[in-house]
C-alpha positions in Angstrom: 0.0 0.0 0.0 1.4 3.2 -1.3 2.0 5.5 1.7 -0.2 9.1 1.4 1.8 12.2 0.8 -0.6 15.1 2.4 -0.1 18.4 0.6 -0.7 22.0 1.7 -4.2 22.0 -0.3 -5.1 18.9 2.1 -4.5 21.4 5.1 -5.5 24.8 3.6 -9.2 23.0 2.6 -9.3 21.4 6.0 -8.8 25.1 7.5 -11.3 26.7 5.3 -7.9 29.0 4.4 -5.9 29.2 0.5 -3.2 27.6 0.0 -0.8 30.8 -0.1 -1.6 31.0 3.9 -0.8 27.9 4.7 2.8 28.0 2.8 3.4 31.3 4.4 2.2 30.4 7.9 4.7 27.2 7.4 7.4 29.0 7.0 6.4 32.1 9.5 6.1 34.6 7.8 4.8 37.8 9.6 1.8 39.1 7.2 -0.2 35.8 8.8 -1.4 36.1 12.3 -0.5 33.8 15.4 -3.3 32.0 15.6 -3.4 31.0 11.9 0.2 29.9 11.7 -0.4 27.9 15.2 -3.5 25.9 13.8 -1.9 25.7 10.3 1.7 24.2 11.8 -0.2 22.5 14.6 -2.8 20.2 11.7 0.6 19.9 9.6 2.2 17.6 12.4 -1.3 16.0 12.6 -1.5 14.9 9.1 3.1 14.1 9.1 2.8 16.1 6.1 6.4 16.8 5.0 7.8 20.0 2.4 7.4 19.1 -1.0 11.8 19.8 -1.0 12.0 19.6 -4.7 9.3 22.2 -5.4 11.4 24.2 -2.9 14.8 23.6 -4.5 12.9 24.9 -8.3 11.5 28.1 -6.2 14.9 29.1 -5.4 16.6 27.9 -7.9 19.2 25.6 -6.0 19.4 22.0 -4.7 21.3 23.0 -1.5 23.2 20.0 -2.9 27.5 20.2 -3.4 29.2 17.5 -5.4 32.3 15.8 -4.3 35.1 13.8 -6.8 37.7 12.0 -5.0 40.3 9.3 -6.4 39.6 7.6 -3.1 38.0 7.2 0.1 39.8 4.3 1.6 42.6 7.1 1.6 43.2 8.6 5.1 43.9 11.5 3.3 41.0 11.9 1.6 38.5 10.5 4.3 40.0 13.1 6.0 39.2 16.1 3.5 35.6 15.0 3.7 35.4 15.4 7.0 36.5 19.3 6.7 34.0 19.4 3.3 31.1 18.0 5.2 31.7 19.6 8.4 31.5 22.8 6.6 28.5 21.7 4.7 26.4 20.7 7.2 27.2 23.9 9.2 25.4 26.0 6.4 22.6 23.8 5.7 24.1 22.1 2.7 24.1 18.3 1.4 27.2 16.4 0.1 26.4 13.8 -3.1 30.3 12.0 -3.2 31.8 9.9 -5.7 34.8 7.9 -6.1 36.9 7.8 -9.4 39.1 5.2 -8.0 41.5 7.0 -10.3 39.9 6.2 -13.8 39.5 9.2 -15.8 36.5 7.8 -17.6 35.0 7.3 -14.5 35.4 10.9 -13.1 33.9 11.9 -16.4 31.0 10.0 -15.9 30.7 11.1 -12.2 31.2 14.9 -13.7 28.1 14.2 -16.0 26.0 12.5 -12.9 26.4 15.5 -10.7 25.3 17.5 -13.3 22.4 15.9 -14.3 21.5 15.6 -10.2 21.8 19.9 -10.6 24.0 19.9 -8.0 24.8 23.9 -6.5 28.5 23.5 -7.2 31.6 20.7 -7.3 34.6 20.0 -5.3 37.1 17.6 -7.0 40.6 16.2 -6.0 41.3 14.4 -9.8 42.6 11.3 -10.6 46.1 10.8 -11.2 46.0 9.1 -14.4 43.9 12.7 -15.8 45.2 14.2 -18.7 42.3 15.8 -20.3 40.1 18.9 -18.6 37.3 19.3 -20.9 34.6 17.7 -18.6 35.4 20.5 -16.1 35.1 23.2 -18.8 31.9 21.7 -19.6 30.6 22.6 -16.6 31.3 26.4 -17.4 28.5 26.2 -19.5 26.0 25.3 -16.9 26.9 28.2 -14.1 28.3 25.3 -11.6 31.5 26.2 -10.1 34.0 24.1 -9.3 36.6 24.1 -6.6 39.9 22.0 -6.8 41.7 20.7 -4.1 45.5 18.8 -3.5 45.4 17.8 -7.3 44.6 20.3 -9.3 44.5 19.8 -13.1 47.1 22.2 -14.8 44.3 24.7 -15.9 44.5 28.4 -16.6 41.2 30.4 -14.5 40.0 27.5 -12.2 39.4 28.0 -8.0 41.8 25.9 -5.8 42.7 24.6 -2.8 46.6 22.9 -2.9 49.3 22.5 0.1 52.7 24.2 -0.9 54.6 21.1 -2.2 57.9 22.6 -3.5 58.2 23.9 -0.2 56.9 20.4 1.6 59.8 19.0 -0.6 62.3 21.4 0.6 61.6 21.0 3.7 62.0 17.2 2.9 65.4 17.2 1.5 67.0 20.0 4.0 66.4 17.6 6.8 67.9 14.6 5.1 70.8 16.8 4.5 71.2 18.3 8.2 71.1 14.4 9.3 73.7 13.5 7.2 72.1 12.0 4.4 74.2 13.1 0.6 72.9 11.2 -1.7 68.8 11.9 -1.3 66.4 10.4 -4.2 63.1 11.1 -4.8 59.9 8.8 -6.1 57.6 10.7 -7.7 54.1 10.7 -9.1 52.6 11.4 -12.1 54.3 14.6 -14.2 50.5 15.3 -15.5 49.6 16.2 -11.7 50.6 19.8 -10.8 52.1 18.3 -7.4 54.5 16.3 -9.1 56.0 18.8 -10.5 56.3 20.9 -7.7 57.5 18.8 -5.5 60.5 18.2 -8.4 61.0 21.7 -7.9 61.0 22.1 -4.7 63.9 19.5 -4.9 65.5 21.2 -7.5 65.7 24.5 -5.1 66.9 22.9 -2.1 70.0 21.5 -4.1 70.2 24.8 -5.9 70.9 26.5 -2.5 73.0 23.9 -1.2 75.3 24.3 -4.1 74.7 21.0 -5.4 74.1 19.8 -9.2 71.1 18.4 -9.6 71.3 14.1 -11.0 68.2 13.6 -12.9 68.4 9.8 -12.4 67.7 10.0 -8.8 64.1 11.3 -8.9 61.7 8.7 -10.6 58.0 9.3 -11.6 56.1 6.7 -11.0 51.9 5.6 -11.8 52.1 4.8 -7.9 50.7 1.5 -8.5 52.7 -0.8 -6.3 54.0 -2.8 -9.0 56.0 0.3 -10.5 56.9 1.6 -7.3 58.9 -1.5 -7.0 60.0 -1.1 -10.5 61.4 2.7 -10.2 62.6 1.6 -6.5 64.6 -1.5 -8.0 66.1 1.2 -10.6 66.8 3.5 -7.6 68.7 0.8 -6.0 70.6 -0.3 -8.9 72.0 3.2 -9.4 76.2 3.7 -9.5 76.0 5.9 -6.3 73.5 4.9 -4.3 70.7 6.8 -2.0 71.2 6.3 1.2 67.7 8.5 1.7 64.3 8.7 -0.3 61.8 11.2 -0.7 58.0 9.2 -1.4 55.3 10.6 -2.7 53.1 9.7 -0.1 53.1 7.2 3.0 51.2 4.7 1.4 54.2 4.8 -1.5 56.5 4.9 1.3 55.1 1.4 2.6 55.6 -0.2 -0.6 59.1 1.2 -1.2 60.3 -0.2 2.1 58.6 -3.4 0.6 60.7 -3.0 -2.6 63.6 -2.8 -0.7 63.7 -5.2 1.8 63.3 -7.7 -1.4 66.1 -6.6 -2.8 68.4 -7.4 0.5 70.2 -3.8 -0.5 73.1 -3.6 2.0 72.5 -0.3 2.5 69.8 0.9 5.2 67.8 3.8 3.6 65.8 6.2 5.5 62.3 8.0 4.5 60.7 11.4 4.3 56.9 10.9 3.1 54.2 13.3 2.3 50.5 13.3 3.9 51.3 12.3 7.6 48.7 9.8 7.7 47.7 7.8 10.8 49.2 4.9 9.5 52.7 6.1 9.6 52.4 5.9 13.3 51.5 2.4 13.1 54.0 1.3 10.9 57.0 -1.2 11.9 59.4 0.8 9.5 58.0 4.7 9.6 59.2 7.4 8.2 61.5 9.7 9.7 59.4 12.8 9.0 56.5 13.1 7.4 55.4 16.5 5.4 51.6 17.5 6.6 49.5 19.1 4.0 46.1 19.6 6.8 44.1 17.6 4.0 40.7 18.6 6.6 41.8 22.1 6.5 42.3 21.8 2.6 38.4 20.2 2.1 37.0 22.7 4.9 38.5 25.7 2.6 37.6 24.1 -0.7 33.7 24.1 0.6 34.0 27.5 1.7 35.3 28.8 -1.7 32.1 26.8 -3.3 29.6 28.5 -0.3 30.9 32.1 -1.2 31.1 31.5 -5.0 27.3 30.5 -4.7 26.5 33.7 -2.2 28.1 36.1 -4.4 27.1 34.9 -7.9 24.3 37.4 -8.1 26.3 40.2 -7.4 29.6 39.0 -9.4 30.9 41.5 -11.7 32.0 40.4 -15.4 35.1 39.3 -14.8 35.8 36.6 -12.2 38.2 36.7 -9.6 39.5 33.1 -9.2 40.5 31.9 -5.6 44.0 30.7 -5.1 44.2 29.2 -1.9 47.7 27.8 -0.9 48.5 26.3 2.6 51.8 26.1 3.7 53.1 22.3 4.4 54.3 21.2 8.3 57.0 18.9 8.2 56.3 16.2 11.4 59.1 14.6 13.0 58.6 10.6 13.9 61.7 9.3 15.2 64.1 10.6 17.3 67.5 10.4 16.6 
């Protein structure tokens, strides 16, 4: 049996009243009288009747609804960012709709294309790591949604971000290698299409510009991230003439499976790690990093939602040329082991 919706022409013919006066003694306005709006609202809990929330969304002309794209959730880091986004959210009355893209590019199309079609208010997307092309994003343009990126941001001209300094994470990185004694510091890197990658290879490139010190190509090593090549480009690291006695990962998960890599290849050499993220699981770890570089992934989703929330406040009043927020947060690197 099909459960029965009442309707505010149920209660304005049951109060002898128009329908007009019962909407606007729902929602309190002041033109109806007291004991209207207490008879009206009192009958409305009688009858469970419920706002019609998609007849509200097409009278104001928003869904009160923010899309999220992220590569993953199982990701500390990224379970982490939602927490900021929908912390934020929830605080202004807003609804998160989340998808994963489990870093397939033809799957954060479609997800693009689904939160579209489900109008959401605006987008927040960290991309994958194996995108190369931005036209689903410019698509959007076309449709007055904005969207805010956050820690991977595609290398676009005029887009909103969110992104942790990572040249100077990296700097940070290699100039405590260096102070410990380490001289021979490589680096495993991610994907040159993701605007991280390539500053974190400059942010190593600086720190051995200021210590005087010509920079060796073959010691930093993109890499898909997949745990089979981070064995590969580890193996290749390991096989080199002179030898790291220090890496920089990508990340801490990358991290794990380089230690992996090189327990299998019974190097002779102990190597020690800097990572990036300072997830929870590097405290956990039987072989953690020394340090690990924060980039305050909640702070980075809390901002990102803010960006959205004042983009969508002040889209009425925005002038014809748009002012594009640039948001960079500056990186922390965390010390785990004493030495």
């Amino acid at each position: 049996m099909e459960k029965h919706i009442t309707t505010i022409k149920e209660i304005a013919k049951q109060l002898n009243i128009s329908p007009s006066t019962v909407s606007r003694a729902l929602h309190d306005h002041k033109s109806i009288g007291l004991r209207t709006k207490a008879n009206v609202q009192k009958l409305a809990r009688e009858l469970n009747y419920e706002p019609n929330q998609t007849a509200i969304f097409f009278q104001k002309g928003k869904t009160f609804t923010i899309g999220v794209i992220l590569p993953e959730l199982s990701e500390s880091f990224f379970s982490t960012a939602i927490s900021g986004i929908e912390d934020c959210a929830n605080n202004n009355n807003y609804t998160v709709l989340m998808g994963q893209s489990h870093n397939l590019e033809e799957r954060e199309k479609q997800l693009v294309e689904t939160m579209k079609n489900h109008r959401v208010d605006g987008l927040i997307v960290s991309i994958s790591k194996n995108t190369t092309d931005y036209e689903h994003f410019n698509i959007l343009r076309k449709y007055d949604i904005p969207v805010v990126f956050f820690d991977r941001i595609p290398d676009m001209t005029n887009i909103h971000y969110v992104a942790c300094n990572m040249a100077s994470g990296t700097t940070q990185a290699y100039n405590y290698l260096r102070k410990i004694g380490h001289k021979t510091i490589g680096m495993i890197n991610g994907p040159m299409n993701l605007l991280a990658s390539k500053e974190r290879l400059e942010g190593y490139k600086t720190a051995m510009s200021k210590a005087r010190l010509k920079f060796d190509p073959s010691l930093v090593i993109s890499s898909d991230l997949s745990p089979d090549n981070i064995y590969k480009v580890t193996e290749k690291l390991l096989l080199l003439k002179t030898k790291p006695t220090a890496i920089i990962t990508f990340n801490d998960y990358v991290m794990l499976d380089v230690v992996k890599a090189v327990n299998k290849s019974k190097s002779s050499k102990k190597i020690s790690f800097v990572s990036f993220a300072n997830l929870p699981i590097s405290h956990y770890s039987a072989n953690p990093p020394l340090a690990s570089v924060e980039q305050f992934s909640y702070q980075q989703g809390q901002k990102a939602m803010e960006i959205i929330l004042d983009i969508l406040k002040n889209e009425k009043n925005a002038s014809e040329e748009t002012i594009f927020y640039k948001i960079i947060i500056e990186p922390k690197l965390v010390l785990h082991t004493k030495l």
